[in-house]
N, C-alpha and C positions, 0 to 999 in steps of 0.2 A: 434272769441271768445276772448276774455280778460279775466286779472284775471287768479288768480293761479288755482280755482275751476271750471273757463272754460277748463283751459288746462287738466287740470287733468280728465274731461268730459268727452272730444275729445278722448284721450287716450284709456278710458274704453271703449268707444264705437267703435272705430273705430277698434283700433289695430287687428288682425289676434290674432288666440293662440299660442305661441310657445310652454308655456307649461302650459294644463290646469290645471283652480284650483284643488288643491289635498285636500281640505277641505271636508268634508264629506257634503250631502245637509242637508238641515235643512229638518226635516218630513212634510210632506207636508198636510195640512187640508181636500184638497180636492183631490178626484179624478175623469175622466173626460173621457169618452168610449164612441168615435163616433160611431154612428151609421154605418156609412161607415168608414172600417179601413181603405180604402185608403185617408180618406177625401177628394175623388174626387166625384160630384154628378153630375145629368143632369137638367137642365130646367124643375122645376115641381115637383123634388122630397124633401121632406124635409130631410134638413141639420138639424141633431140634435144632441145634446148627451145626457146619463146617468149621473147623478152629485151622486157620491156616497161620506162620509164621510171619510176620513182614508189615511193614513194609523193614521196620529197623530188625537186627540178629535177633531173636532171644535168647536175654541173659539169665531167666531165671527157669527153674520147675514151677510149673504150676497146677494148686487144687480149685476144684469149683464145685460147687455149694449149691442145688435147685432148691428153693422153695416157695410155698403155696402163698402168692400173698404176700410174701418175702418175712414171712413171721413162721411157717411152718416147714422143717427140712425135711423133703423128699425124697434126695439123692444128691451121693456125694462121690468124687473122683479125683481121680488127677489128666491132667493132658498128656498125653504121649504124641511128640511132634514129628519122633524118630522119624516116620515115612513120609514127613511133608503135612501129614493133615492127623487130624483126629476127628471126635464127632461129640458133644453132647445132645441128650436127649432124652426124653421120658413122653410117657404117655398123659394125656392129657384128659383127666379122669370126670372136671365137673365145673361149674362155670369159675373161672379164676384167673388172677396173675401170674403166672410165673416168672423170678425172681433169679436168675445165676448169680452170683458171685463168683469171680475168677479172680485167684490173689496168688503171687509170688509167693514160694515156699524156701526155697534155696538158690542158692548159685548155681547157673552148670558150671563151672569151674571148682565146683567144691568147698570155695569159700564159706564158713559156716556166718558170714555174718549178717545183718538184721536185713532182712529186705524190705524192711519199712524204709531203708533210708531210699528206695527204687523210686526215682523220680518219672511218673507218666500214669498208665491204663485213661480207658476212656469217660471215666464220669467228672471228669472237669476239677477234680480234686488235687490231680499230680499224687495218689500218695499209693500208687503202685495197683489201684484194684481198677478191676475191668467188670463191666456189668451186661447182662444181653436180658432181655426182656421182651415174653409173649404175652397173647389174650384168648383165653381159651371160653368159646362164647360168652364172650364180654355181655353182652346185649338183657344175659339172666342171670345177670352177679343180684341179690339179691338185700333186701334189706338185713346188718348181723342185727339191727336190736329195732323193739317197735317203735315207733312215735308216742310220745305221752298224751294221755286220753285227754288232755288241758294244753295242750299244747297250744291252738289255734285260742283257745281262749283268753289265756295270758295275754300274747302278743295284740290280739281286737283290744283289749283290755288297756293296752299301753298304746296302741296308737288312738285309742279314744282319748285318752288321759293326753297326749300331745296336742290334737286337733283344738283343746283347749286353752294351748298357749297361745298367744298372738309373736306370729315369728320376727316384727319390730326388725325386720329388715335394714342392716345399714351397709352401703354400698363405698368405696373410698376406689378413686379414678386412679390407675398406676400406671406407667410406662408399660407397653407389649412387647417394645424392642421390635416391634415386625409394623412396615406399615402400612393405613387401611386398616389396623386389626382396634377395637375399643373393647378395654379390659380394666375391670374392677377386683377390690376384693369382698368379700359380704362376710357378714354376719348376720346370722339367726338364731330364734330361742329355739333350743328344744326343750325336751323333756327334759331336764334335770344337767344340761350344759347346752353349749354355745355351737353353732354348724357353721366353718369356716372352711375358704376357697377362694379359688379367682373364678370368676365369668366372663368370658370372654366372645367378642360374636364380632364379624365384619361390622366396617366401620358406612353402613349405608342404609337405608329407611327399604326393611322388605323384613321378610318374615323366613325363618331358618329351621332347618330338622335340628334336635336335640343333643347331645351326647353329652350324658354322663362319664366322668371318670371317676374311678374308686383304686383306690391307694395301696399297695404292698404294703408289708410289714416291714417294720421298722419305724423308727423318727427322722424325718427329715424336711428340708424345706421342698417344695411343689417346685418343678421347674416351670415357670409362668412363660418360659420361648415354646417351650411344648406345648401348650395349652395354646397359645398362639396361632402355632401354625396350623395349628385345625381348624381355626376358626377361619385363616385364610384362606379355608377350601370351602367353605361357606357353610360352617357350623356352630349354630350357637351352642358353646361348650362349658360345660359347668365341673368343674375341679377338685371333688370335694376333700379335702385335708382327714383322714382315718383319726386326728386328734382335736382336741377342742384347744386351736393353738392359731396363729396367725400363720397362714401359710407359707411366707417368706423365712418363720423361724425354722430354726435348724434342730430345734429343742424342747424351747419352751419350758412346761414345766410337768412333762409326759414324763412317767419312771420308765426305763429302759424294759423291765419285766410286765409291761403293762399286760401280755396274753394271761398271764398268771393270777393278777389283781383280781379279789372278788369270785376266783374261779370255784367256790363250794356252796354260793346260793345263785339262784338265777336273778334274783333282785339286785348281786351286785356284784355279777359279771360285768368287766372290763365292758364286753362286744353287745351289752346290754344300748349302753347309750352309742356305742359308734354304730349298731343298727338304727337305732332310732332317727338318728343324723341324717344318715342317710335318705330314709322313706321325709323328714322335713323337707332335706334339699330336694328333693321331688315333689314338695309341694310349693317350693318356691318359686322354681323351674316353670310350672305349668299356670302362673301369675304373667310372666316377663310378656311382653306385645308381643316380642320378635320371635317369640316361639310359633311356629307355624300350626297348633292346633293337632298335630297329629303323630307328629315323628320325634318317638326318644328311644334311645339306644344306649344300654349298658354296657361299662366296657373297663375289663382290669384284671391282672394278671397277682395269681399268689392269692394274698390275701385280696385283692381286689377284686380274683375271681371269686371270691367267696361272699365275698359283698352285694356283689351283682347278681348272682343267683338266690340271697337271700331278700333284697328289694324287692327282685324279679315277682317272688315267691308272696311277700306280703303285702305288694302293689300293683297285683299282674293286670289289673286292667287300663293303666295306665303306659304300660312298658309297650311296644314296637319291637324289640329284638334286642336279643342277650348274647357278647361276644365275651368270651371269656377265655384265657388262658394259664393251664397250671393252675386251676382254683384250689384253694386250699382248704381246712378246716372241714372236709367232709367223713365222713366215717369214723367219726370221736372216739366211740365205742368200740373199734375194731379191734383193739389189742385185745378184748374182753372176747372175743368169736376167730382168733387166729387170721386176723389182717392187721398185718405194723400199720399203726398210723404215723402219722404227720405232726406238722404245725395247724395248732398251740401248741401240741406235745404236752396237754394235760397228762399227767401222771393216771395210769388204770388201776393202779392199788389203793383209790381213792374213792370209795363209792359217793360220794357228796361231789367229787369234781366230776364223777361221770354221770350222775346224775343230770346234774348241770349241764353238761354238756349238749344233751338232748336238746338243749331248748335255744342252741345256737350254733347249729349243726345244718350246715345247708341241705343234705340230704333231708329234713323236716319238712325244708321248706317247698323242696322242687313240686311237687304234687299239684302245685298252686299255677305253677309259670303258665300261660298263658302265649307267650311269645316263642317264636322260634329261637333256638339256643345253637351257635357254635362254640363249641368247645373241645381245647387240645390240654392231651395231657402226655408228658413222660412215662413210657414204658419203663425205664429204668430211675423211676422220681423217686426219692425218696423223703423229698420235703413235702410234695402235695402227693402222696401214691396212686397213682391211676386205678385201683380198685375202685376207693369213691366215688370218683370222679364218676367212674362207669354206675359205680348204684346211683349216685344224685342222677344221670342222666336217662337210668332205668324206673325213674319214678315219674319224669315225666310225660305230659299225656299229651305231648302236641310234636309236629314234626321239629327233628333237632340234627345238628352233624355233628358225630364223632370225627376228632381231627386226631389219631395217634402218632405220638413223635416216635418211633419205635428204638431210636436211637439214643433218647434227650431223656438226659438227670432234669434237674430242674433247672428253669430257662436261663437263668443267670451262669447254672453254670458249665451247662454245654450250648452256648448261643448260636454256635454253627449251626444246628443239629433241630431249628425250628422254623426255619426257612417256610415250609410249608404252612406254619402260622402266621406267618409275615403277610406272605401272597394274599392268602385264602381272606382273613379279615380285613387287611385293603379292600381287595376287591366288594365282598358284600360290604362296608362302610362307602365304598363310592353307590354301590347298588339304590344303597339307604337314603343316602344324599340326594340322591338325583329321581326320587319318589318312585322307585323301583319295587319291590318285594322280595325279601331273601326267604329263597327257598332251599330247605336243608338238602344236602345229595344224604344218597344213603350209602352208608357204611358197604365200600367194597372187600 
């Protein structure tokens, strides 16, 4: 991305919430009552909802748009509110996402002018579109492209070539701002650059469960209170920076378009060495005294979830439990088999970058995981597409939770709208902590 209005894009999109908007929502014109509250259906059964008016007038006509995937159109309409309600709907033919889009067309007053300028609908954007989003047997969305017959080989191949380096460890003592809490920042060698982060772990002589964090996309500095206050619950927490940059910087010397970098050989792909990073700082990790020998736990949202499920995938025997939210980067290939993909947002007209892509595609990886996996994604996401999501978690071979936001774009930018991942990873994170065992529920 280039351009100040690129970077500032990236940002809005990518970023995790530290702290959500506290701006009241705008009222919303429509409303929207699946049929199925779980928005889960089966083969055969129609996916629909109720379109009622309200809470605010509406001012505009509106068309809506069903597609497979939200790459392939199904069916297309308009509302008619005339009687109070209307209905979209369709039959629900094979395992899939289904995708509405519902966008302002005109004034009812007649006014012919742009209804882009329609400030609200529900996906967090304000720019007039409304999205409603089902899963029609999620559970056999299947792989669109195979694994490369080299796939596992490569990656053995690069973490032998790492295990070679000595990680020459250096640790520098920083303020927590929380107290009771002792917090460092490290550096390590990897493969071919530096693994940097804060560690952080109560300030007392005993031994602590694990917790990984893995970082969103974007550049930015670690917020080191956050990292903190985990470890006040009694977690030795390791932080790891997605750049080979000091954590406290805001910058560094990271190119804003780093997804893009390298994206047409697998040797020098960007997500090359921030995988590699990663699997280091777990072998850092599993050095420190205060780690108690047994308990680590992956955990990160967007691209963090992407990270975690590919550590998961090429460390499983070392991992304890995988929480992930909105992971990103899965189903690379899907524009190429009729499913929009996501972030990277490699280009599909590019057989070298999709190529590539295979080979840092957490769907490759899940096959491997080991650990029990929660994991939530947006029905109506468009930055991590819940498609993936569901095939990365249809790949794995050990008990997992499907958490669906049936409501939620991506987390930053409908934050109301994930409450349910809020709870739900609290609670198994206290589970973890307190030497409990997270066991996945099954998809109601």
């Amino acid at each position: 991305m280039v351009g100040r209005w690129a970077r500032v894009a990236f940002v809005l999109l990518f970023a995790a919430v530290a702290s959500p908007q506290q701006d009241a929502p705008i009222p919303q014109q429509l409303t929207f009552t699946p049929y199925h509250a779980s928005g889960i259906y089966e083969i055969g059964e129609t996916v629909g909802w109720t379109v009622t008016p309200g809470p605010a007038e509406p001012a505009y006509r509106y068309k809506w748009t069903i597609r497979r995937n939200n790459a392939v159109v199904l069916k297309e309409g308009k509302l008619d509110l005339s009687s109070g309600k209307d209905r979209i709907e369709i039959r629900g033919d094979e395992p899939e996402m289904i995708y509405v889009a519902v966008e302002p067309v005109t004034k009812l007053t007649g006014d012919s002018s742009d209804p882009s300028s329609f400030a609200g609908g529900n996906t967090g954007r304000d720019d007039g579109l409304y999205a409603v989003g089902a899963a029609v047997a999620p559970t056999k969305i299947g792989l669109a492209t195979p694994r490369p017959a080299d796939f596992y080989s490569f990656w053995n191949a690069k973490l032998a070539a790492q295990a070679k380096v000595p990680m020459d460890a250096v640790l520098t003592p920083v303020e927590s701002g929380l107290p009771a809490v002792e917090m460092h920042t490290f550096t390590l060698q990897a493969l071919g650059s530096h693994v940097q982060g804060y560690l952080a772990r109560p300030a007392q002589e005993a031994r602590f469960p694990a917790l990984i964090l893995l970082q969103y996309a974007g550049v930015y500095a670690l917020d080191a209170r956050s990292v903190a206050s985990y470890a006040t619950g009694g977690w030795l927490v390791m932080d790891v920076d997605a750049h080979d940059k000091l954590p406290s910087e805001p910058a560094g010397s990271v190119p804003r378009n780093y997804a893009a970098v390298g994206n047409t050989d697998r040797e020098t792909s960007y997500f090359l060495n921030m995988y590699l990073r990663d699997s280091r700082a777990l072998d850092y990790l599993v050095t420190r005294p205060e780690w108690d020998g047994k308990t680590i736990v992956l955990m990160g949202t967007s691209q963090g979830g992407q990270q975690s499920l590919v550590l998961a995938g090429l460390r499983p025997e070392k991992i304890t439990a995988v929480l992930v939210c909105v992971p990103a980067g899965t189903d690379a290939n899907g524009d190429l088999h009729g499913r929009r993909t996501g972030y990277p947002n490699w280009p599909s007209n590019d057989p070298a970058v999709m190529k590539t892509a295979l080979y840092f595609d957490p769907v490759n990886f899940a096959s491997h995981i080991q650990a029990p996996v929660l994991a939530a994604m947006g029905f109506i996401d468009t930055i991590s597409p819940a498609a993936g999501i569901w095939t990365a978690l249809n790949q794995i071979h050990v008990p997992k939770e499907p958490l669906p936001m049936i409501e939620s774009e991506h987390n930053n930018l409908t934050p109301r709208k994930e409450q349910n991942w809020d709870a739900r990873s609290k609670e198994v994170l206290e589970i973890l902590r307190t030497g409990g065992e997270f066991k996945p529920r099954e998809l109601q």
